[in-house]
N, C-alpha and C positions, 0 to 999 in steps of 0.2 A: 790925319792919323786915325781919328774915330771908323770913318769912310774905311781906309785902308783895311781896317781890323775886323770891318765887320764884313769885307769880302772875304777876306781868308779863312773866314768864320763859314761862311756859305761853301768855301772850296771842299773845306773840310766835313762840313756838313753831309757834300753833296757824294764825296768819295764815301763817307761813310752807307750811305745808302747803294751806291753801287756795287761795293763790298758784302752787305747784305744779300742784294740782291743775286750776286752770283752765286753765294751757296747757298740760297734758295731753289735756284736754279739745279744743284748739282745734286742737292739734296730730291730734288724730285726725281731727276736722273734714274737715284739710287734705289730712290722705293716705289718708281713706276711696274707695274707687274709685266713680268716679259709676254708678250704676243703669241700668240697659237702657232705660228708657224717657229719661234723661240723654242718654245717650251715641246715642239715637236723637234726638234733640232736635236736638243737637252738629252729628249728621251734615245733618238739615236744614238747618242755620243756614249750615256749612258752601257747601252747594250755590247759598247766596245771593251774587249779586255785590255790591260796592258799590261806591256811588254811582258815583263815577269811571272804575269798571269794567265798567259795564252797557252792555253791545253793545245788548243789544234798546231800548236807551231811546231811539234815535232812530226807533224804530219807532212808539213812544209819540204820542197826539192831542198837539198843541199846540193849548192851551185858546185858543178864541174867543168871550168873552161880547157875542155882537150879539142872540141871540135876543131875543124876549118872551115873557110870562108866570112867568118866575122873579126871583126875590128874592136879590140878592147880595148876601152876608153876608162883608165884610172884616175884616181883621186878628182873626181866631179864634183860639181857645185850647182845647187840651182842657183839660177838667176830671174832673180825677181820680175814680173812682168804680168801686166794684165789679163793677158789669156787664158794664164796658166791655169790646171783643174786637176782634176783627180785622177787624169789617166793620160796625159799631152802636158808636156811645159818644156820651158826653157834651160838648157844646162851649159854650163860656161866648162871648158874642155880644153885645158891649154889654154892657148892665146883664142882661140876661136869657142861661138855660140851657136848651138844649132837648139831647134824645138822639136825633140823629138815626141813619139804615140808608141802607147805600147802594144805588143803582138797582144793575142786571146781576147782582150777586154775590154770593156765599154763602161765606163761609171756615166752614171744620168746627170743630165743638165741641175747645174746648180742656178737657173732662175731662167723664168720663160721670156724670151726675147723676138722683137718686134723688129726685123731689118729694113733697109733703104729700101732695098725692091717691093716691101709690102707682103714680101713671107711672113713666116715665124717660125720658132721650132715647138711649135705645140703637138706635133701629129709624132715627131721623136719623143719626148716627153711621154706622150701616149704609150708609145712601144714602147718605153722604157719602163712604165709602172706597168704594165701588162705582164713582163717578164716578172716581176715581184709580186706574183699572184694576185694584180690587181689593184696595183694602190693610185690615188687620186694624184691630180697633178700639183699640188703642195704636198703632199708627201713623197712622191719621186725627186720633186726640185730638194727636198732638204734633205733626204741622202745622198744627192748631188751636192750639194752643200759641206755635209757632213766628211763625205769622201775626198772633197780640194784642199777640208783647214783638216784634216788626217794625215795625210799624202805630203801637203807641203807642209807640215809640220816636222814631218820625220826627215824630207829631205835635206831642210833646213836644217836640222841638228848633227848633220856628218856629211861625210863624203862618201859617195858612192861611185860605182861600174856601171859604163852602160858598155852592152855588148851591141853592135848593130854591124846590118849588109847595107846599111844606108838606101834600105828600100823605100820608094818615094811615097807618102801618104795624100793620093792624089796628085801633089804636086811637088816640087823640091823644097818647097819651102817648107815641111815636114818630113820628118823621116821615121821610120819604123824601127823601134828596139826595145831588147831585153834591157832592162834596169838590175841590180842585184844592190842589196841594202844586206844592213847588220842589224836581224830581229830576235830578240832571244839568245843573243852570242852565236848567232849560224845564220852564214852567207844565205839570201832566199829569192826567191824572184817576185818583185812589187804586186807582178800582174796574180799569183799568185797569194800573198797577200792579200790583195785587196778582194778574190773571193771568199778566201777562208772566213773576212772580215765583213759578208754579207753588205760592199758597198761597190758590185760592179757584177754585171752579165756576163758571161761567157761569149761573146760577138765581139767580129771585126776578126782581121788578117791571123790566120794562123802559121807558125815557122816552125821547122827542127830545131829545136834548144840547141844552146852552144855547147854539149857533151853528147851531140849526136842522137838525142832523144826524136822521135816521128812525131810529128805533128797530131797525129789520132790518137798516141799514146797521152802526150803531154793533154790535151782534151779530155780525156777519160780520167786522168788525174785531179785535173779543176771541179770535173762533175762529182767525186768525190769529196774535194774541200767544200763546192756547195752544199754538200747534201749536209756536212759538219755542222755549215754556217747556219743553214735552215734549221736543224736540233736543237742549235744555242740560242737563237733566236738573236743573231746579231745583225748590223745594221739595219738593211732593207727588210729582212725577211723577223726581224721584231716587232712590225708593223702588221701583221698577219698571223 
């Protein structure tokens, strides 16, 4: 019996230190200082206004679906998946899932990557801080960062439109489309968005908007939300 008692005495002993030990654990967690590239993240995020608070958003298209030749895709849903980023991911559409990329824009890689063949996309990364007047490849990567948990942030919280000609982004296994979200109480386009939000370049595929707008006009309009975004010092161009 002695025997007995004085193992349950050990068990208990022995949980109690493991109990200890894990909020010791979570306790360091909590007051480890965040990391440079954290705390450059931080500062990003910072430089974002929301919702409620975004001046340039009456500068924003207010979407008009009268064109022809695209396909309106209602009440949308992202779908979660590892690819996804700040300007390409996956949308569940009906019964069916496609991953679409959007016309006009380009948001930077959210982390530098090493493939099978023995590439990498460091020399994109490059182009991509070049266009934001020069910033280092950890600070490009973490507006790239900054711009995926933004983007899927907002998708995640409603349903949205994509309008698309189902044009192929390289291959079929992408396709090219206008997105439209509820920013501010007024319909807008992402791609749009995410320049006002100084967290994407102007590059890649350009289209006639789906209310008939030219392609050089809708262009000439983003270089104005940038030049917005560059005064306010938001996202990328905070950094500068």
């Amino acid at each position: 019996m002695a025997a007995r008692k004085q193992y349950s005495g050990l068990w208990l002993l022995l949980a109690f230190a493991l109990a200890v030990t894990a909020y010791y654990l979570r306790e360091q967690e909590r007051t480890d200082p965040p990391t440079a590239v954290e705390q450059l993240e931080k500062f990003i995020e910072d430089s974002l206004p929301s919702e409620g608070e975004d001046l340039i958003a009456d500068k924003l298209t207010e979407v008009v679906l009268s064109g022809k030749g695209y396909d309106v895709l209602k009440e949308c849903a992202l779908e979660e998946h590892r690819h996804n980023d700040g300007d390409s991911f996956h949308v569940r559409h009906g019964r069916d899932t496609t991953e679409f990329r959007l016309y006009f824009v380009d948001t930077p890689e959210s982390k530098y990557k090493t493939y099978r063949d023995g590439n990498d996309n460091g020399k994109r990364i490059d182009e991509q801080g070049k266009y934001f007047s020069g910033l280092s490849r950890d600070q490009t990567t973490a507006v790239g960062m900054v711009a995926k948990k933004h983007i899927l942030k907002l998708l995640r919280r409603q349903e949205f439109t994509v309008v698309t000609k189902w044009d192929n982004v390289y291959g079929p296994e992408r396709r090219y489309a206008f997105v439209v979200v509820d920013w501010n109480g007024k319909q807008v386009y992402l791609h749009e968005l995410l320049v006002a939000h100084g967290l994407a370049r102007i590059h890649t595929r350009p289209a006639t908007l789906p209310d008939n707008t030219a392609a050089s006009r809708q262009r000439e309009k983003l270089k104005v939300l940038e030049s917005l975004a560059k005064e306010a010092k938001r996202g990328g161009w905070c950094l500068k």
